[in-house]
N, C-alpha and C positions, 0 to 999 in steps of 0.2 A: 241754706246758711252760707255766707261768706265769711273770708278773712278777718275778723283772729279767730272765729269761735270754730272754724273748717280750716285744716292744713293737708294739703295734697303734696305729697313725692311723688317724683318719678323715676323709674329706674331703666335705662337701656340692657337689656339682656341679651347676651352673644349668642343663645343656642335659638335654637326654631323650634317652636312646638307645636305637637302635632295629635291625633286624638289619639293615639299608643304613650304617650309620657304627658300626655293632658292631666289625667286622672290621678298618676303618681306625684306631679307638683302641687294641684293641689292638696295634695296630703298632707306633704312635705311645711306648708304654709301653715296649716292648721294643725298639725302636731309640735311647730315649732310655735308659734303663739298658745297653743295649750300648756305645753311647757313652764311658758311664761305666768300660769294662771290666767288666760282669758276667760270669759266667760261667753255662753250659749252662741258656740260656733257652729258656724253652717258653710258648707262646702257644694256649692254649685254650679254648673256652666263653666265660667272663667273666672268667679268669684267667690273670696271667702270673707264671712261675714263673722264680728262678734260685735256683743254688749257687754261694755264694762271687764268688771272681773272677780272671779272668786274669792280673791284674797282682799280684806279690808288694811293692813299691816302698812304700816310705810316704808316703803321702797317699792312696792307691788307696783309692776310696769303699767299696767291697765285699770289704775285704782283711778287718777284722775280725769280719762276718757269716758265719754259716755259710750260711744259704739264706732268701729270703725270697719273701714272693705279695704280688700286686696283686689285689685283687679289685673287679667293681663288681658291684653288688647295688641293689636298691629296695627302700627303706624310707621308708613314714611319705611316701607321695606325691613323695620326691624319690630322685635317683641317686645314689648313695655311689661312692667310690673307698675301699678298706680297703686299709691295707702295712701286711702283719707281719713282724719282721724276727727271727731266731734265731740269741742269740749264746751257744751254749753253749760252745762253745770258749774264748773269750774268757777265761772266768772256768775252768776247768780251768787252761786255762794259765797265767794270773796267778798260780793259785792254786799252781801248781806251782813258779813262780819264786818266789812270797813265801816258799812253807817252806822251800827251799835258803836264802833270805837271813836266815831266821830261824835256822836251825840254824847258820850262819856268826856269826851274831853270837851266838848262845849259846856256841859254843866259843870266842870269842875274847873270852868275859866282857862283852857287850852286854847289854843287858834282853833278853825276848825279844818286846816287843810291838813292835819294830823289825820281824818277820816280818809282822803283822798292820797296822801303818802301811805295809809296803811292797804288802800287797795294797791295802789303801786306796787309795793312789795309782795303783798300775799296772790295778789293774780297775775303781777308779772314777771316774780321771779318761778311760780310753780310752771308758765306759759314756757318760760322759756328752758325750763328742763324740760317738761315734757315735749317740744318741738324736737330737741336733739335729741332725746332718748329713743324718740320714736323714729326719727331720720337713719339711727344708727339701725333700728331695727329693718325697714326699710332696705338699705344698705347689706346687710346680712341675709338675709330673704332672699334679695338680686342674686348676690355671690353664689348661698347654697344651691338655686336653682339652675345657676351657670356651671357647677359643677354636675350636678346630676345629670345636666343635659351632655356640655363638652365632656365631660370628664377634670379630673386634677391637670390644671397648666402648667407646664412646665415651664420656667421662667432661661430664659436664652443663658447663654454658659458664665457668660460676661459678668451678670447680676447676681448670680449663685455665692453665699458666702463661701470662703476656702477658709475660713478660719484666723485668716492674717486682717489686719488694717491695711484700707489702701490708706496711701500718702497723695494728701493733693498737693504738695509741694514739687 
């Protein structure tokens, strides 16, 4: 599957992994997507796998994905974290509620690009939460993994709040 219905991140990771802290991130992946309510996750090799998600409820992060992997992988001298995420559903089903509300407004004398503004909205605005939700996810996965590996960063003294406003003036 390709682009829109497959969206792949990628995340650069600062620590090295090695087969002593292999087996604790992927933990780390798959307890933090459990969390989320994933559903039927599997933790393997260098990948963790789920389908969909427990929770039917709106807001549930994994309600509108069909299945998605985490992969980590080396390339180009550094560790990558890779989430592809598969939303064919998504767009079947929009697509299925647009032509009902299309053929409704044709019979009741509507234009009928009323059916093709309703997929607009109903698959492109749920596409495009679900891209950033899951980029954010993506994003936080990188981070906790960079912590478990480096440790808590300590950020240089300069950038530390004191508590005062600087003045750019």
């Amino acid at each position: 599957m390709a682009f829109p219905f497959t969206v792949n991140f990628n995340r650069r990771l600062k620590g090295t992994i090695i087969p002593d802290n292999q087996q604790m991130l992927l933990r780390y992946i798959k307890d933090y997507i459990l969390a989320d309510k994933a559903d039927n996750v599997i933790a393997e090799d260098l990948h963790v796998t789920y389908k969909g998600s427990t929770s039917y409820w709106n807001g549930s992060l994994y309600r509108g994905i069909d299945d998605g992997i985490f992969n980590l992988f080396y390339k180009n001298d550094n560790w990558w974290l890779s989430y592809r995420i598969n939303m064919r559903k998504l767009f079947i089903a929009t697509s299925i509620m647009s032509t009902v509300i299309g053929v409704f407004a044709v019979l009741s004398g509507d234009p009928w690009w009323i059916g093709l503004a309703a997929f607009s909205w109903l698959c492109g605005g749920n596409w495009i939460i679900n891209v950033v939700r899951h980029e954010v996810v993506a994003t936080n996965i990188a981070a906790g993994i960079d912590v478990l590996i480096c440790g808590k960063i300590e950020l240089p003294e300069e950038d530390k709040m004191t508590g005062k406003l600087k003045s750019w003036f």
